[in-house]
C-alpha positions as CSV (number, residue, x, y, z in Angstrom):
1,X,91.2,119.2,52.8
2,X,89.0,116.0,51.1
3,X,87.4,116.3,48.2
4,X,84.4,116.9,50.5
5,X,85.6,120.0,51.5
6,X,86.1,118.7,55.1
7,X,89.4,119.7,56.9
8,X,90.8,116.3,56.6
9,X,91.4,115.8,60.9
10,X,88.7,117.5,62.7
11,X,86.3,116.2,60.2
12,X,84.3,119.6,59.5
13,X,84.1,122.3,57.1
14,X,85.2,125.9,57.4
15,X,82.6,128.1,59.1
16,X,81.1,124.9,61.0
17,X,82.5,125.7,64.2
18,X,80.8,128.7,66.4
19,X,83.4,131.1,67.4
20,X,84.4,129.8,71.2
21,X,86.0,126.6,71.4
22,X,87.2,125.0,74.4
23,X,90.3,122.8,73.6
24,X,91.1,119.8,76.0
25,X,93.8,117.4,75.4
26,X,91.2,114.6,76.3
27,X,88.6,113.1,74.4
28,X,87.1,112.2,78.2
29,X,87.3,115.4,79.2
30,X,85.4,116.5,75.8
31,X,82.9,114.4,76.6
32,X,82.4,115.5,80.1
33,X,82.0,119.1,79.0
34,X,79.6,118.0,76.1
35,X,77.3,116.7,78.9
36,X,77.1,120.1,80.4
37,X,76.2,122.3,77.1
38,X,74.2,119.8,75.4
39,X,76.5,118.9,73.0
40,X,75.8,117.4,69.4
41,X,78.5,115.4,68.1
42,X,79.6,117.7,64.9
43,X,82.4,115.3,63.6
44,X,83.9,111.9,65.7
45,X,86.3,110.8,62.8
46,X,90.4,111.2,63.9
47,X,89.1,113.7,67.1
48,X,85.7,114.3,68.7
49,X,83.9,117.5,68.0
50,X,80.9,118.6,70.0
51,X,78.6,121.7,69.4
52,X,75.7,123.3,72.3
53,X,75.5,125.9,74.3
54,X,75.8,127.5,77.4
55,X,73.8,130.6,78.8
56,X,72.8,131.0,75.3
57,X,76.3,131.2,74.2
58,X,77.3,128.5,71.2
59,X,80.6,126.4,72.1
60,X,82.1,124.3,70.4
61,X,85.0,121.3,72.0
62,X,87.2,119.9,70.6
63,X,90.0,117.2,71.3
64,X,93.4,118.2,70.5
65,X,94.9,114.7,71.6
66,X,98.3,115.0,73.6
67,X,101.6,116.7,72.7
68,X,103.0,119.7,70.4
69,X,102.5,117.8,67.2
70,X,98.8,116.5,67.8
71,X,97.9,120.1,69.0
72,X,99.5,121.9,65.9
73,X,97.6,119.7,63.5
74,X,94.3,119.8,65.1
75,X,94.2,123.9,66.5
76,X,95.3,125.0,62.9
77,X,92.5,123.0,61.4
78,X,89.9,124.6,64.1
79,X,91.4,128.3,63.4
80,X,90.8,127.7,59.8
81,X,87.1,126.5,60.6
82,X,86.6,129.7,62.2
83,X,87.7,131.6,59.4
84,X,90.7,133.2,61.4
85,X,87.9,134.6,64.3
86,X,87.1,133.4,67.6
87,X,87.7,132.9,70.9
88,X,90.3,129.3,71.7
89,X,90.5,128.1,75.6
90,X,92.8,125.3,76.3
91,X,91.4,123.4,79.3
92,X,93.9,121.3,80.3
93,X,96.0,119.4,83.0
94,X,99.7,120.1,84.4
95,X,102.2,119.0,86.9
96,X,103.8,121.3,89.7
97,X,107.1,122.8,89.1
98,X,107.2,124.8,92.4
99,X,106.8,123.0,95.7
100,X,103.9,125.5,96.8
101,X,101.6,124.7,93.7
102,X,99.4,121.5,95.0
103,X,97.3,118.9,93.4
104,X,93.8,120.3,92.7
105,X,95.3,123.6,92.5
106,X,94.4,126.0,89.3
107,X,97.0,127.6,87.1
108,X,96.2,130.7,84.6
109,X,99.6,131.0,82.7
110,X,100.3,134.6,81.4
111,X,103.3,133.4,79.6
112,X,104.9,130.2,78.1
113,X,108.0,128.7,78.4
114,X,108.1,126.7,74.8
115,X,110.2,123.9,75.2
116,X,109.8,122.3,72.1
117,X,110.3,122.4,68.2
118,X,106.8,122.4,66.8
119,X,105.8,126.5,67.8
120,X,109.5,127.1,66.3
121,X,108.4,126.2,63.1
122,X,105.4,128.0,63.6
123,X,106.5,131.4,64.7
124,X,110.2,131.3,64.9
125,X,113.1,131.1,67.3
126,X,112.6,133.4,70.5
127,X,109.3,134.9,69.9
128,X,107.2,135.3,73.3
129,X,104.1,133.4,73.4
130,X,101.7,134.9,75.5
131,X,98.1,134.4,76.2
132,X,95.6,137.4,75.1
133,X,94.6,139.5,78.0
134,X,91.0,139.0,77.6
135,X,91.7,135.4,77.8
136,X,93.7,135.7,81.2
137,X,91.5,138.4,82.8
138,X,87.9,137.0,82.1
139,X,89.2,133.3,83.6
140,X,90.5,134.8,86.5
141,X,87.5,136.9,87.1
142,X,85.6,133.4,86.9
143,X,88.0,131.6,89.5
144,X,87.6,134.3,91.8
145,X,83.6,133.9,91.8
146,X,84.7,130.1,91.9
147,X,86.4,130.8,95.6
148,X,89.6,130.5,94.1
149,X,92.4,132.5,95.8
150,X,95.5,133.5,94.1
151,X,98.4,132.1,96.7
152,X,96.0,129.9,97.9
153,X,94.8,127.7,95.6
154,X,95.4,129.4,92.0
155,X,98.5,131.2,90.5
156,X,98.7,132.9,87.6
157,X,102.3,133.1,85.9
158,X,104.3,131.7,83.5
159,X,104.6,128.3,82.5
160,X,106.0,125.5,80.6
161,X,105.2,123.4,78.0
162,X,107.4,120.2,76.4
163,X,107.6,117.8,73.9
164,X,108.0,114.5,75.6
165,X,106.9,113.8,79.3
166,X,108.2,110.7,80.7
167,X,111.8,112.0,79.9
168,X,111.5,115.4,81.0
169,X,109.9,114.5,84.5
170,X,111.8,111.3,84.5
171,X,115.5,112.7,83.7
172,X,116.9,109.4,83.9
173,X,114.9,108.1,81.0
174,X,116.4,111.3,78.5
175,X,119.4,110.7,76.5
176,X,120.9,113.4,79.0
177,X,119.8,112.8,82.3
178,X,122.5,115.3,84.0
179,X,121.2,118.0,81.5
180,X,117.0,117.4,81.6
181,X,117.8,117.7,85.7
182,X,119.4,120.8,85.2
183,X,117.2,122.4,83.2
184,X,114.2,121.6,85.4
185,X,115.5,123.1,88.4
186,X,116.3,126.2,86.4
187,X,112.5,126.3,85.6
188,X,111.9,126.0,89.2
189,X,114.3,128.6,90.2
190,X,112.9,131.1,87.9
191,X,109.5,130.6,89.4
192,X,107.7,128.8,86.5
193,X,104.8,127.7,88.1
194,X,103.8,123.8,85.8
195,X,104.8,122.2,83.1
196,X,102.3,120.8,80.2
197,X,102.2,119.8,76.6
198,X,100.2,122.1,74.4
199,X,99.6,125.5,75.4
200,X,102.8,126.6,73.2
201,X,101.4,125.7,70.5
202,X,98.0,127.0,70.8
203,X,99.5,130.8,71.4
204,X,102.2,130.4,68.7
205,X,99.1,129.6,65.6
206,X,96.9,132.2,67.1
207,X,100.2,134.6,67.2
208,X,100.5,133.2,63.2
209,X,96.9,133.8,62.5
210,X,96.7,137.4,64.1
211,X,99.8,138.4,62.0
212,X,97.9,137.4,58.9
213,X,94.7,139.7,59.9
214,X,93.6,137.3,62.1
215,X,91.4,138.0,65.6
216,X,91.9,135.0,67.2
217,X,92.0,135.1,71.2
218,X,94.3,132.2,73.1
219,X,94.2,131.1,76.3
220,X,94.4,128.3,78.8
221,X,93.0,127.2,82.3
222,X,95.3,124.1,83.8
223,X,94.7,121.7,87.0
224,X,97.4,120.5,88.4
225,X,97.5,116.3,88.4
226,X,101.2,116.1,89.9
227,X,102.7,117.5,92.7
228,X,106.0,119.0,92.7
229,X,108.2,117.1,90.0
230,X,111.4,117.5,93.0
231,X,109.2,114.6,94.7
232,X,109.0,112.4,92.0
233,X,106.7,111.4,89.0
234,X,103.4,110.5,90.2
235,X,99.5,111.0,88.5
236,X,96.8,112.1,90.7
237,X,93.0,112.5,89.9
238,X,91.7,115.5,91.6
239,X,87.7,116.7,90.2
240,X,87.5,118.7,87.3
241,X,84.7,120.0,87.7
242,X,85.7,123.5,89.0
243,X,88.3,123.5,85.6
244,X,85.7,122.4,83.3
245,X,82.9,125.3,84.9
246,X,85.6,127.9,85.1
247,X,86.4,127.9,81.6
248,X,83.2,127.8,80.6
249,X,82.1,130.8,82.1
250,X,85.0,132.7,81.2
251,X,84.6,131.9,77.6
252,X,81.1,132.7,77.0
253,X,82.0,136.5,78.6
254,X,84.5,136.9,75.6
């Protein structure tokens, strides 16, 4: 911390931050939640935190940036703001791993394929990060109200999350073009339904915190911006709307 007694990268104290928090990797995204609970800007220093509410239920979101690394830094500062207690929602974006999962579809992973070195350091080799029931059962709840069907237009599964994108969807910009190709179609033959950058990370610090007397409850809801990596690398911008309402109603039920 500063000698303000501000956690030095969120920019706010501990106890500031009511206990649900939506994390999305983008400030944007932030932004366009804030719009929908009336959000005050709290602290817009390194990363942009907003307090309101919704139905009468204080939220706080706040931007994790992109990646592992950025994630770690930022969801460890917001678990100690809320004194080891609350309720953390990633509300994020993915690309398909499985031909069947489509742009605009909705992904509620029940388990995380950590392919990266930052929840190692947190947790340790071969722990399983999975997200808290509550977390997984109140958001699907809230996409079927949404319309959402599971087979349809969500799936609920495992997924994957990794350290650097361009090489790992691009193989032949890795060091090991041969190997990044075969590790993505094993992913894809075991049924792993997207790939993404953070989720990992948030399980493996509310796993830490939890083993420390903590009661912190970790989750995420993902939209899928790229279609099945087997076709190629490619961005799309399907609405968000549904992603950013879902999550919002299935965190103020928790």
């Amino acid at each position: 911390m500063s000698s303000s007694k501000k956690l030095y990268h969120i920019g706010v104290c501990e106890g500031d931050l009511p206990k649900r928090v939506l994390l999305p990797g983008s400030r944007k995204r932030v932004l366009t939640i804030g719009n929908l609970i009336g959000g005050e800007v709290l602290a817009d220093e390194r990363q942009l935190v907003l307090v309101g509410s919704y139905k009468g239920k204080e939220i706080a979101v706040v931007d994790t940036g992109m990646g592992p690394s950025s994630a770690a830094i930022i969801i460890r500062e917001v678990i100690w703001s809320l004194k080891g207690e609350g309720v953390l929602i990633r509300v994020g974006t993915c690309g398909s791993l499985q031909p069947f999962v489509k742009v605009g579809d909705l992904v509620i992973p029940e388990g995380v394929v950590a392919d990266e070195c930052v929840s190692k350091k947190i947790v340790g080799e071969g722990i399983p990060l999975i997200p808290s029931r509550e977390v997984v059962d109140s958001l699907k709840e809230e996409a079927f109200k949404a319309g959402y069907t599971i087979g349809e237009n969500l799936y609920i599964g495992i997924t994957h999350t990794k350290d650097a994108l361009y090489e790992f969807e691009r193989p032949e910009l890795s060091s090991d073009p041969s190997s990044t190709r075969r590790r993505m179609s094993m992913l894809t033959e075991m049924g792993v339904l997207a790939t993404e950058m953070e989720l990992s990370v948030l399980l493996a610090l509310a796993l830490k915190s939890n083993a420390e007397g903590g009661n912190v409850k970790a989750g995420g809801l993902l939209l899928v911006v790229s279609p099945y990596i087997g076709k190629g690398l490619t961005f799309e911008g399907p609405p968000q709307e549904d992603l950013i309402k879902i999550a919002l109603e299935a965190v103020i039920h928790l």
